[in-house]
C-alpha positions in Angstrom: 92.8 157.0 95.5 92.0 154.0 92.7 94.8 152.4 94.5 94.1 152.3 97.4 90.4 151.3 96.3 92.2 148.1 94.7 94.2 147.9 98.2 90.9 147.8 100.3 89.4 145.4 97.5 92.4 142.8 97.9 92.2 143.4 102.0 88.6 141.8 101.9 89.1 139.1 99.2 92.2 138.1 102.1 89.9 138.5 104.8 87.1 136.0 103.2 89.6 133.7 102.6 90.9 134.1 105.8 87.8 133.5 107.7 86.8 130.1 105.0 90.4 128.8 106.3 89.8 129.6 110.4 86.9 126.7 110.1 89.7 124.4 108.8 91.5 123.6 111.6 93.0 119.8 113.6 92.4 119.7 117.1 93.5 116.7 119.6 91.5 114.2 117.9 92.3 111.5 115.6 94.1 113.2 111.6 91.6 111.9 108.8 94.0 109.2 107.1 96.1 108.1 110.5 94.1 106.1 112.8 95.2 105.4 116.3 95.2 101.5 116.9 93.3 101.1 120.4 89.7 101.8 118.7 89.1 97.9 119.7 88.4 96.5 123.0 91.1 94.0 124.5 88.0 91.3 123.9 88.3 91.3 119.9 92.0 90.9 121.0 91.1 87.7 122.7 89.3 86.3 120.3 91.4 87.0 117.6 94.7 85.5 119.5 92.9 82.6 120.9 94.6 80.7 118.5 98.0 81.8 118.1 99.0 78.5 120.0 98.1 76.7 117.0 99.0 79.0 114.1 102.3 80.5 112.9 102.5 83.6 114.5 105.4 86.4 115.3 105.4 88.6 118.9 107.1 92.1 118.3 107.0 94.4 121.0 107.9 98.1 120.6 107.9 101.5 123.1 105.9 103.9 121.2 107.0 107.4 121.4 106.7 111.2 120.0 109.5 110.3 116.9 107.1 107.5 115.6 103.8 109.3 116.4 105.4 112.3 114.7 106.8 110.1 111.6 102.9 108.4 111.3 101.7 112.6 111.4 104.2 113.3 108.4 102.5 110.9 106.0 98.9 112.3 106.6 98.3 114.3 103.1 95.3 116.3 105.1 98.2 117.8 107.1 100.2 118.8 104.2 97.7 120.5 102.4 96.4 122.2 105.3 99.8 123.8 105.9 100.5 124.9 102.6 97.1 126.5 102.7 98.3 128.4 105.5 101.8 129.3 103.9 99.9 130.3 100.8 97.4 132.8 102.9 100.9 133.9 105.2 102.5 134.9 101.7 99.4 137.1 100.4 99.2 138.7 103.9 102.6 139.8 103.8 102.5 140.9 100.3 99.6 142.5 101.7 100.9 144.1 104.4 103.7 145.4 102.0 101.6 147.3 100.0 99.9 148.8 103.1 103.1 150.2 104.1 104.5 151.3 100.7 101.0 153.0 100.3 101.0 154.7 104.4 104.8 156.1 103.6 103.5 157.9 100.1 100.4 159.5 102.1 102.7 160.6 104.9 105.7 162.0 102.5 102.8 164.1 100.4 100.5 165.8 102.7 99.1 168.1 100.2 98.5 165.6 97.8 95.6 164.0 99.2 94.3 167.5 101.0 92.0 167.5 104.2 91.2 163.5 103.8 95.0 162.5 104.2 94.5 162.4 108.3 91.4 159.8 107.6 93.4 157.9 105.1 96.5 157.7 107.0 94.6 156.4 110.0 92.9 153.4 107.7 96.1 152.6 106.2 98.0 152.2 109.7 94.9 149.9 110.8 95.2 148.0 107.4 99.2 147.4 108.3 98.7 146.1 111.8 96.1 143.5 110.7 97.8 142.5 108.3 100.4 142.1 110.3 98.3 140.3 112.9 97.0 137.9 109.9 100.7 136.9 109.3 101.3 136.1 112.6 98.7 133.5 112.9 99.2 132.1 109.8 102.5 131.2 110.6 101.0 130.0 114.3 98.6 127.4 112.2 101.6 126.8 110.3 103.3 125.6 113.4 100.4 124.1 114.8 100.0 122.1 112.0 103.5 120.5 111.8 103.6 117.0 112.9 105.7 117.1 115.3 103.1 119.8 117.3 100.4 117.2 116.3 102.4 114.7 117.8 102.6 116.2 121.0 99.0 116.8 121.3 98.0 113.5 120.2 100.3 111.8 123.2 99.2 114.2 125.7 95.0 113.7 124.7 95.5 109.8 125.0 94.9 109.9 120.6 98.1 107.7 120.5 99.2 105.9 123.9 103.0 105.8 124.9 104.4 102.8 126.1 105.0 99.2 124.9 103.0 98.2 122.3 102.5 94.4 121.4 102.6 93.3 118.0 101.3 89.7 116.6 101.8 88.5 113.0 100.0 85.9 111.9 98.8 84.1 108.8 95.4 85.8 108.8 96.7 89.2 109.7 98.3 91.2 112.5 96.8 92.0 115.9 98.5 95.1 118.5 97.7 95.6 121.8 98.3 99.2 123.4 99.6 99.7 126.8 96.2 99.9 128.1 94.9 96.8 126.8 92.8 97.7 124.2 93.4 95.8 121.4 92.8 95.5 117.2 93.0 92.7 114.6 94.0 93.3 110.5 93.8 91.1 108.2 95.7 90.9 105.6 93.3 90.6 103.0 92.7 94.2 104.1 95.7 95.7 103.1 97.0 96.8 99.7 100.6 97.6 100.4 103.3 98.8 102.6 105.5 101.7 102.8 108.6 102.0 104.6 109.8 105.0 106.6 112.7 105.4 108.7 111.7 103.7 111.8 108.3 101.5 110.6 106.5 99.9 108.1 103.1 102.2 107.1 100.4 99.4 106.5 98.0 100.9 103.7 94.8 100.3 102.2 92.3 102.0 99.5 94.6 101.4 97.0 97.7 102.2 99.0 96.2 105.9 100.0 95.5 105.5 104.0 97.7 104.7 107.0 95.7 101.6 108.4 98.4 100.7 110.5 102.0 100.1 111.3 104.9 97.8 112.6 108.3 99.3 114.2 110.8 98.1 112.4 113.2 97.9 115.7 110.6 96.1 117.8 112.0 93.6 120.0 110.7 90.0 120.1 110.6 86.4 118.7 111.8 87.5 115.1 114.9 85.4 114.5 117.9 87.3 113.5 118.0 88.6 109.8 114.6 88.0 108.9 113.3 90.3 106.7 110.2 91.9 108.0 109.6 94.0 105.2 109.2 91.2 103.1 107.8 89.2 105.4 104.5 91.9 105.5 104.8 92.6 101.8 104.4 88.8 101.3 101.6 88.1 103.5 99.4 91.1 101.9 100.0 89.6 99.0 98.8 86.2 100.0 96.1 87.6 101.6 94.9 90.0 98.4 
């Protein structure tokens, strides 16, 4: 019986912990540390570009899809915490549900061991096994959930992150995109602390080089000549602009 006193004891330390985690959770909106770029209107856009007849400046364009949306969801550290929070809690409910099993086969192979109360005991056990088992399952749901790819997907379909042709503008004072809808944003430079490269983009960062503030494809088509190197290029003009 003191075991499975320390059995029920564990089950409801899981199920706190279970119930903190259920109010963690990422719906279709925008992840904390990847900003969507269409939080501008197309007039800041405007007025930003109004001189880019008179100032060196580089076009890029680029068709966003779910690979690059699901590249920018990969480097968000909310994400990966949240998901091994949820692979943590999947472990300790199967280890949980385990020892609820190990513990239902010794009460039904020893009947006279635990007298009149082993029909009760049984009963609690076999409900302690299914929701743990049912705790497992849906941590490996959030698990999935979670994964950027999933988060990808959802962000496309909610209108988070637009598909399509995105326009890209470097200039001396910064770099401007325009989504497929129009909406449009301006960066500065001087905003930006660094830039980290991924497979298919360049990750513009800021807050010492902790936050996605941005990005440029690194296969955008446009009026960069041939060769140029556009990693440089950026690193160099965050620089001048710091």
């Amino acid at each position: 019986m003191a075991i499975v006193r320390a059995l029920s004891r564990s089950f409801v330390i899981l199920i706190a912990f279970f119930l903190m985690r259920t109010g963690t959770f990422v719906t279709r909106q925008a992840i904390p540390g990847v900003q969507p770029f269409t939080t501008a209107g197309s007039g800041s856009y405007i007025l930003d570009m109004s001189m880019a007849e008179t100032t060196d400046s580089t076009v890029l364009r680029y068709e966003l899809g779910w690979e690059d949306v699901r590249e920018i969801m990969a480097t968000s550290r909310i994400l990966v915490l949240m998901r091994r929070s949820w692979t943590v809690a999947g472990i300790m409910f199967a280890g949980l549900l385990a020892e609820s099993i190990a513990l239902l086969r010794t009460v039904v192979a020893r009947p006279a061991v635990y007298g009149p109360g082993q029909g009760a005991l049984r009963g609690e056990l076999i409900a302690a096994a299914g929701l743990c088992a049912l705790l497992v399952c849906w941590s490996a749901l959030r698990v999935w959930r979670l994964s950027p790819g999933h988060q990808a997907r959802h962000a496309l379909a909610a209108g988070v992150w637009q598909s399509g042709v995105h326009q890209y503008k470097l200039r001396d004072e910064g770099v401007a995109w325009k989504a497929p809808d129009g909406s449009a944003v301006f960066l500065p430079w001087s905003a930006l602390t660094g830039v980290r490269e991924t497979g298919r983009m360049f990750l513009l960062l800021d807050q010492g080089n902790q936050h996605v503030r941005g990005f440029l494809p690194k296969a955008g088509g446009g009026d960069l000549a041939p060769g140029t190197g556009l990693g440089e290029l950026i690193r160099t003009r965050i620089a001048a602009g710091s």
